[in-house]
DRENMITI-150389 format. One record per residue (C-alpha): residue in three letters; x, y, z. Coordinates in steps of 0.02 Angstrom, whole numbers, plus 32768, in hexadecimal, padded with zeros to 4 digits. Last residue first. Layout:
<pt selum="ALA" u="X" v="Y" w="Z"/>
...
//
This chain:
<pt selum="UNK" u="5ECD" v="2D52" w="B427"/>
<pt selum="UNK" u="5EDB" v="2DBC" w="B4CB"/>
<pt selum="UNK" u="5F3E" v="2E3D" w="B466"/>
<pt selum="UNK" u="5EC4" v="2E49" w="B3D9"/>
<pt selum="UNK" u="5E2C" v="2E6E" w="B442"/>
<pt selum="UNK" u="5E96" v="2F29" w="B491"/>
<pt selum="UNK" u="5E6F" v="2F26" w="B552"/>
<pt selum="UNK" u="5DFD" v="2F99" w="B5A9"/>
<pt selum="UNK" u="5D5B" v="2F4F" w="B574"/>
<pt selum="UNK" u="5CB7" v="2FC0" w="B596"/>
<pt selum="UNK" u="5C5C" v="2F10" w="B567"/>
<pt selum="UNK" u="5BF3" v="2F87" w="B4CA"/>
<pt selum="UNK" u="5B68" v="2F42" w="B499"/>
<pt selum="UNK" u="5AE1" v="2F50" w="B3FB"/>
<pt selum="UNK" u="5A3F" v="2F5C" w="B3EF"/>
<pt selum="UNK" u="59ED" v="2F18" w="B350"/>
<pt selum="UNK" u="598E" v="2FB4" w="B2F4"/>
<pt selum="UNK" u="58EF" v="2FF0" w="B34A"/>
<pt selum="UNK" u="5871" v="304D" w="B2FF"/>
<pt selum="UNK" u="57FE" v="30DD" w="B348"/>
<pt selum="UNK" u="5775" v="3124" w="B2E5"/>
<pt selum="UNK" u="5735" v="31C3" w="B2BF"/>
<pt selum="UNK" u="5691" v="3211" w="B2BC"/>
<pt selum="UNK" u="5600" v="326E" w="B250"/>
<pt selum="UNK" u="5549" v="3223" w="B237"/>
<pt selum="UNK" u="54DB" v="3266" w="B1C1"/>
<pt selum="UNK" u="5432" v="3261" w="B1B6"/>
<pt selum="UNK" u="53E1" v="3296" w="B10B"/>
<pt selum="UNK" u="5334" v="32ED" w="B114"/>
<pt selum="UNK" u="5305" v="333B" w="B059"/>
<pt selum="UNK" u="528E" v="33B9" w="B04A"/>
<pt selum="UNK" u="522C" v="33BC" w="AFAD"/>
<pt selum="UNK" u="51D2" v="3439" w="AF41"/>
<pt selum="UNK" u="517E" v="33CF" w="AEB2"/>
<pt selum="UNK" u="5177" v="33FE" w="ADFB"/>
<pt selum="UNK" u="5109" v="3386" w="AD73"/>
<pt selum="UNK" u="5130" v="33B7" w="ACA0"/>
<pt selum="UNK" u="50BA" v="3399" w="AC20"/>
<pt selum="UNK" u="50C6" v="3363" w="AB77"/>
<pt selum="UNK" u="502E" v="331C" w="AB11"/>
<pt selum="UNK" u="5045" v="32BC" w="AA63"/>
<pt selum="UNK" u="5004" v="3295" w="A9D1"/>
<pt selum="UNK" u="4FE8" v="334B" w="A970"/>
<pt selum="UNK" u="4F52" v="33B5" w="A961"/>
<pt selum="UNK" u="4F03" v="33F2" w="AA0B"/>
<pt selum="UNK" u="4EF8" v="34AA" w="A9DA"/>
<pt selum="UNK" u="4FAF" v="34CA" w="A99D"/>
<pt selum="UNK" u="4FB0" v="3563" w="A9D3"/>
<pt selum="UNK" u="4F92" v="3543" w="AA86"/>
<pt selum="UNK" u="5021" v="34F1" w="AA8B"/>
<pt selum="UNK" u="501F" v="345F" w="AB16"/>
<pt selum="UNK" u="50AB" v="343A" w="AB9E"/>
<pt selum="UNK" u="5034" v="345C" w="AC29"/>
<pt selum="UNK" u="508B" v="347B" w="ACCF"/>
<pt selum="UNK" u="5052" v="3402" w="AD5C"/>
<pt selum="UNK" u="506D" v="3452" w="AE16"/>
<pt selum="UNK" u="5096" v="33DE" w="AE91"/>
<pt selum="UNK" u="504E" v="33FE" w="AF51"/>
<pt selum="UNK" u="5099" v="345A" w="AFDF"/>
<pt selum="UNK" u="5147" v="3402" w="B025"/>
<pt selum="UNK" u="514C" v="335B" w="AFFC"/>
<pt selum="UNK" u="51B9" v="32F7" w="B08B"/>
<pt selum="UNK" u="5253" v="3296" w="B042"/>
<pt selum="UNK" u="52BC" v="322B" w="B0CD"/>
<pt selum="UNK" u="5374" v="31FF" w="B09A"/>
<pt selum="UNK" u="53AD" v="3155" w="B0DA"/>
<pt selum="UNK" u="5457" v="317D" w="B13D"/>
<pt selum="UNK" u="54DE" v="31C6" w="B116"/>
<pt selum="UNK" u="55A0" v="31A4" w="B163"/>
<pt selum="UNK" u="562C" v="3228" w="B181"/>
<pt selum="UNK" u="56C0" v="31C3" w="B1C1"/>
<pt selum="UNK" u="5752" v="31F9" w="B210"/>
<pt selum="UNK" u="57EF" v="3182" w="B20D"/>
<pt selum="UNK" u="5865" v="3184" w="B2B8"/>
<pt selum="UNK" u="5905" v="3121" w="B2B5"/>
<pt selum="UNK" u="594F" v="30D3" w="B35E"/>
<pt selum="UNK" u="5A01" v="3093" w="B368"/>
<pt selum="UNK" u="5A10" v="302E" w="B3FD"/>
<pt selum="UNK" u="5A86" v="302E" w="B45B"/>
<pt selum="UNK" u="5AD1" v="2FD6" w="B505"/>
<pt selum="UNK" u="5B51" v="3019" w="B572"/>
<pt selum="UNK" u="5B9A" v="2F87" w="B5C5"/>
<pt selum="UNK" u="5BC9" v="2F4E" w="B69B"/>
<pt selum="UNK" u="5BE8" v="2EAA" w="B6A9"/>
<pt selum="UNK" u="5BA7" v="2E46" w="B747"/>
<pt selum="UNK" u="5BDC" v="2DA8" w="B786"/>
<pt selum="UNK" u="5B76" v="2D3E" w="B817"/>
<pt selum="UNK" u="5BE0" v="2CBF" w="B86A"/>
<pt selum="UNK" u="5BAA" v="2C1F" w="B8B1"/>
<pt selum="UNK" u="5C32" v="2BB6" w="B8F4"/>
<pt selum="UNK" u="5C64" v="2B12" w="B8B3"/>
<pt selum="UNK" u="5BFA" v="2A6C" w="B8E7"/>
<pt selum="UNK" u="5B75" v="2A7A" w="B978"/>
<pt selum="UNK" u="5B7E" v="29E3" w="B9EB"/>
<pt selum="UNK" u="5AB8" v="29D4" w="BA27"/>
<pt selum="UNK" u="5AA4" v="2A05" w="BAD1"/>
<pt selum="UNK" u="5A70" v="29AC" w="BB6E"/>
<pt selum="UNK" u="5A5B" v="2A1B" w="BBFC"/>
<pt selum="UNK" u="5AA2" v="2A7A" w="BC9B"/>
<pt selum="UNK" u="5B3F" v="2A65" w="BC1A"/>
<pt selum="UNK" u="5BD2" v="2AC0" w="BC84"/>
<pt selum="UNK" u="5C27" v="2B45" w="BC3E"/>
<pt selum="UNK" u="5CCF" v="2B29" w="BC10"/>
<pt selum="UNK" u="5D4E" v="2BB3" w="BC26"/>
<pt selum="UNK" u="5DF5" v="2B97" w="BBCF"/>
<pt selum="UNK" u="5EA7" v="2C14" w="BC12"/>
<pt selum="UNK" u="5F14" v="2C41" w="BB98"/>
//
């Protein structure tokens, strides 16, 4: 085997062991689960026309007695936003080295 030095047109620092770069080739997973969500918002009422006030009175009685009734309607339209999605979570991810050799033998 023949050795082939290069010569040093400068000073260099002694370098000790060689770099290497590894690599390791995995599938990776992550289980994913997806949860839909229907959430409301603060309802808005707007009056629609104006109340109407039914008289709970009997006429026959002509006034006698100690109390009033009366009843108050109101047409109303109720606004409620609602907002419909999912969300993504993430369980921990979890790796697999692509190992061809049983873990108990190399134990």
């Amino acid at each position: 085997m023949e050795n082939y030095f290069e010569p040093a047109a400068e000073c260099k620092t002694e370098q000790i062991g060689c770099p290497v770069m590894g690599y390791q080739d995995v599938n990776v997973c992550v289980p994913v689960t997806i949860k839909a969500f229907g959430e409301v918002g603060n309802a808005i009422t707007k009056c629609l026309g104006k109340a109407v006030i039914i008289s709970g009175c009997d006429p026959c009685m002509n006034g006698s007695g100690d109390v009033c009734k009366f009843a108050v309607s109101q047409k109303l339209r109720i606004e409620v936003p609602i907002i419909f999605g999912a969300r993504a979570e993430a369980d921990e991810a979890v790796v697999d080295c692509d190992c061809d050799f049983d873990c108990e033998d190399s134990l």
